[in-house]
C-alpha positions in Angstrom: -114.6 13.1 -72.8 -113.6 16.7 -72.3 -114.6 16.1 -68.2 -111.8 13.5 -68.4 -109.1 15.5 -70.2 -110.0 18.3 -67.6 -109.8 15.8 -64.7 -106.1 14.2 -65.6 -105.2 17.9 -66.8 -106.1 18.8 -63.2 -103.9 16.5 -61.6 -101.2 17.0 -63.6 -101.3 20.3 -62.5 -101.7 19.2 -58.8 -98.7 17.5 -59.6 -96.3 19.7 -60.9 -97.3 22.4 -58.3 -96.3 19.6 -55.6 -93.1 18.5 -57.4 -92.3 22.8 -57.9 -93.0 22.9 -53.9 -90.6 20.1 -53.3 -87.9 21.7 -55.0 -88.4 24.7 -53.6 -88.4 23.1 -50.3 -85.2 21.0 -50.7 -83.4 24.0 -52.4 -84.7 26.7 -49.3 -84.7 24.6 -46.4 -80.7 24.0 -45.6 -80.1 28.0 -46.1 -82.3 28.4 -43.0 -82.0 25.3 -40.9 -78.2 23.6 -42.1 -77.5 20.5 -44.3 -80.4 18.1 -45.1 -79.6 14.6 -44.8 -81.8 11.9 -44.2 -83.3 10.7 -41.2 -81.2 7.5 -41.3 -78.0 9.6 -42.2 -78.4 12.0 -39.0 -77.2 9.2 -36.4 -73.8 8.9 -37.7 -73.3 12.9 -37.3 -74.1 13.0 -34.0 -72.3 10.1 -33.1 -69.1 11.8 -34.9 -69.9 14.7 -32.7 -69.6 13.3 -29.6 -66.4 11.5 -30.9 -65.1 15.1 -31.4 -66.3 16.3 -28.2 -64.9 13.7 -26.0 -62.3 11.4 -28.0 -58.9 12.8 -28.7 -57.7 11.6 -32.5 -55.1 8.4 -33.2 -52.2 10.4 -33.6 -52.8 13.1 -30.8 -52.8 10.9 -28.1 -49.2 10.9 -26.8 -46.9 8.0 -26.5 -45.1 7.0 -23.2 -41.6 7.5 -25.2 -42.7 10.7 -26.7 -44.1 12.1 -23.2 -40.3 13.9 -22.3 -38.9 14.6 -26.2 -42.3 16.3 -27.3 -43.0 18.3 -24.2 -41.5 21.5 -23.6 -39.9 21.9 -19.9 -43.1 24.1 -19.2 -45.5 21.8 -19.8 -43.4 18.8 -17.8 -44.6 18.5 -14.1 -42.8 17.0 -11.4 -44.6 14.2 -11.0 -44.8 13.3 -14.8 -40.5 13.6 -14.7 -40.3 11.6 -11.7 -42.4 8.8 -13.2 -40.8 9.2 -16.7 -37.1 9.6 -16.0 -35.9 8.0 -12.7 -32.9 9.7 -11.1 -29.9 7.5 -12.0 -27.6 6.4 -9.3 -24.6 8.2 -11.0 -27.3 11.2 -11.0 -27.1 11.3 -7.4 -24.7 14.4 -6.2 -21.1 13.4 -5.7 -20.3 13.4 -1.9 -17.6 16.0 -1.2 -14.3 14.3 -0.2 -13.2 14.8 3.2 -10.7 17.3 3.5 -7.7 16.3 4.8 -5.6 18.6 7.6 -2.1 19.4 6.0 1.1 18.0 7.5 2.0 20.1 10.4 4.9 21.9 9.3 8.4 22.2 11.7 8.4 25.5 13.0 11.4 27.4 11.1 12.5 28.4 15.2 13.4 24.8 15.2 16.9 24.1 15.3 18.9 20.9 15.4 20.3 20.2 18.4 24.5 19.4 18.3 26.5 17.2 19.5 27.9 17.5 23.0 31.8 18.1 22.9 32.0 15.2 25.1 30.2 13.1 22.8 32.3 14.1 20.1 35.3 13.4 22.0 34.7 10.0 23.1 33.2 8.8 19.4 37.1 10.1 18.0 38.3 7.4 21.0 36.2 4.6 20.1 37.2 4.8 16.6 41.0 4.9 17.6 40.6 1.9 19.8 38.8 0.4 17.0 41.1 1.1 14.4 44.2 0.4 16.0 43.4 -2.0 18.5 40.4 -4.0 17.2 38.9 -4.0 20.9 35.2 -5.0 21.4 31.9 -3.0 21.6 31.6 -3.9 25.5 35.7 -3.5 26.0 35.5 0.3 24.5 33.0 0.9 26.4 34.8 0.0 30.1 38.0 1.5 28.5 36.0 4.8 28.1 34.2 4.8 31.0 37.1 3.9 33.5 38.7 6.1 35.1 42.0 4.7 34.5 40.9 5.0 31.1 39.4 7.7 29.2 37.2 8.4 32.3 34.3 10.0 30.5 30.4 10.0 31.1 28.5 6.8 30.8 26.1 8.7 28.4 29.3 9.2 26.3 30.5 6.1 26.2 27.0 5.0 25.2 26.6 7.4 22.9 30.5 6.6 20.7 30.0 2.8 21.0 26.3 3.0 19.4 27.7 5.7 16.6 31.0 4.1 16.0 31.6 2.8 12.5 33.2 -0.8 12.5 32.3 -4.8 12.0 32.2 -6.4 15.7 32.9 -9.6 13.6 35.8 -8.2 12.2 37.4 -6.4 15.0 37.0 -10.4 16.4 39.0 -12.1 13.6 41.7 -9.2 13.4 42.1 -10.0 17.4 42.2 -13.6 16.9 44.7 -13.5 13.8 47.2 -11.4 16.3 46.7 -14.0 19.2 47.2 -17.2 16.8 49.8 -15.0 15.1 52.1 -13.8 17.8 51.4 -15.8 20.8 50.6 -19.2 18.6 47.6 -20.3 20.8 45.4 -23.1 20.3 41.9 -22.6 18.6 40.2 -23.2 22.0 42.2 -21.0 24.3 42.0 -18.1 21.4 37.7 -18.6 21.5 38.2 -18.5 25.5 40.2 -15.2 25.0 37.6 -13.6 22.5 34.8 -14.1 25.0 36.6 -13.4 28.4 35.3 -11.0 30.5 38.7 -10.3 31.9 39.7 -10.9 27.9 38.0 -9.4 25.1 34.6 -9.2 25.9 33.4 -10.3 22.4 30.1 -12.1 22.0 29.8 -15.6 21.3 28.6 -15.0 18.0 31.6 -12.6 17.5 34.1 -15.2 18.6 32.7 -17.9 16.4 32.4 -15.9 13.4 36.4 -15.5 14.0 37.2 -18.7 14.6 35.6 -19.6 11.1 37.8 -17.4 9.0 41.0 -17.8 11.0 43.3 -19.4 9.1 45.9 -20.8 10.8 48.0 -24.1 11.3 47.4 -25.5 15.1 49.6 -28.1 14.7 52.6 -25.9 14.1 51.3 -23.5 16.7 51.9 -26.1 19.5 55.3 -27.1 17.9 56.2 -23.3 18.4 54.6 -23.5 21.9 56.5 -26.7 22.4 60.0 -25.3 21.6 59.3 -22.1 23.6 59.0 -24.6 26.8 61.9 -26.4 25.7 63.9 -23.3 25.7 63.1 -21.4 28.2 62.2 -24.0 31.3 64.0 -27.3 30.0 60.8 -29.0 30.8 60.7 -32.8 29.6 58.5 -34.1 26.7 56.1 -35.6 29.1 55.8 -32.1 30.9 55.5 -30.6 27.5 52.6 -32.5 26.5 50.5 -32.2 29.5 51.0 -28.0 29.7 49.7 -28.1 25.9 46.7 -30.5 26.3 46.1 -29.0 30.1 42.4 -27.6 30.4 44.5 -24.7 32.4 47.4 -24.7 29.6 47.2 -24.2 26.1 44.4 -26.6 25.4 45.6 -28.1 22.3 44.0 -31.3 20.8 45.8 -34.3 21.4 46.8 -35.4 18.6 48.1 -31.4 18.2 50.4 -32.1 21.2 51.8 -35.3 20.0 52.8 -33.8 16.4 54.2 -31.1 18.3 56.6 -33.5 20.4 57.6 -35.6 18.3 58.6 -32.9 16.3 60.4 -31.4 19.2 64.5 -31.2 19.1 
């Protein structure tokens, strides 16, 4: 009985002395050789190592739309800006505008050049003769020109009739209103006389612009023209009437003749 108490008080003892070594080993062995974890736990450490080592965390990896606002302009090559930020087109340097040449400039040498005397001369004429005697543009100009005229230069002549202030059309109906007026012609001989070159010398146009805004009474200009004959040759009615009709007469319509001879004393 006493062998047997000595026997299980034996391996008690064994026992504690191996649980008092374990402690002692789990409590000594991490200050020497790091943290004790077991076997099972070690692969997930190392696994997390490597994960350090070579994987960059969540939120460090940067996004594309962070990659110009988090950088600093050191950090930013040119490659990563190109990529990142195209140029825009209305980044693209302004072309330059052409420059223009100024205005050349008259030279303050310059001087008008006056009037001839001449030129003066013969404009003061071609207003007179326009004034006064309603004349043409064509019959000024052979008035100024002749020399039973004015006898100045051609270049004169041109010159007044070009710078002369008047109405052609006018000077036209004043001529025609003195004609149907004074000398009581007929409406075709008066147009003849306008456009005449050994007349007037007005252009066609000119003539029939007067002959549009004459105002006169044909019929009593052949009576007039009538009793003029009458008076002065003692020609006969008959004679009367064929001198105003006549295409080398007084060219009066018809039935212009016949008022004025039966109208005739």
């Amino acid at each position: 009985m006493r062998k047997i108490l000595k026997i299980l008080t034996f391996i008690l003892a064994a026992i504690g002395v191996c649980s008092a070594a374990l402690v002692c080993f789990i409590l000594i062995y991490p200050a020497f050789h790091g943290n004790f974890s077991p076997k099972g736990a070690a692969e997930p450490e190392t696994l997390s190592g490597t994960q350090e080592e070579n994987v960059l965390p969540a939120e460090a990896v940067p996004s594309p739309s962070m990659a110009l606002s988090d950088a600093s302009p050191a950090d930013v090559s040119p490659v990563s800006v190109s990529l990142a930020t195209p140029l825009s087109p209305s980044a693209a340097p302004a072309e330059e505008p052409k420059s223009q040449s100024p205005a050349p400039t008259p030279s303050p040498t310059a001087q008008v050049e006056e009037i001839p005397i001449e030129y003066q001369s013969a404009l003061n004429r071609a207003d007179n003769y326009c004034d006064l005697m309603h004349m043409s543009k064509e019959a000024i100009y052979d008035q100024l020109t002749s020399e039973y005229g004015e006898n100045v230069s051609p270049e004169a002549a041109r010159y007044a009739v070009n710078h002369v202030k008047t109405n052609w059309n006018e000077n036209a109906l004043q001529k025609a209103k003195v004609y149907s007026e004074t000398m009581f012609m007929s409406q075709t001989a008066i147009y003849d006389q306008l456009i005449s070159d050994s007349g007037e010398k007005f252009t066609e146009a000119q003539a029939q612009y007067a002959m549009e805004h004459l105002e006169a009474d044909w019929k009593a200009n052949a009576l007039h023209k009538a009793k003029e004959y009458r008076e002065s040759t003692n020609m006969t009615k008959s004679a009367i009437y064929d001198q105003l009709v006549s295409e080398h007469g007084d060219k009066f319509e018809p039935e212009e003749a016949s008022y004025a001879i039966k109208n005739i004393k």
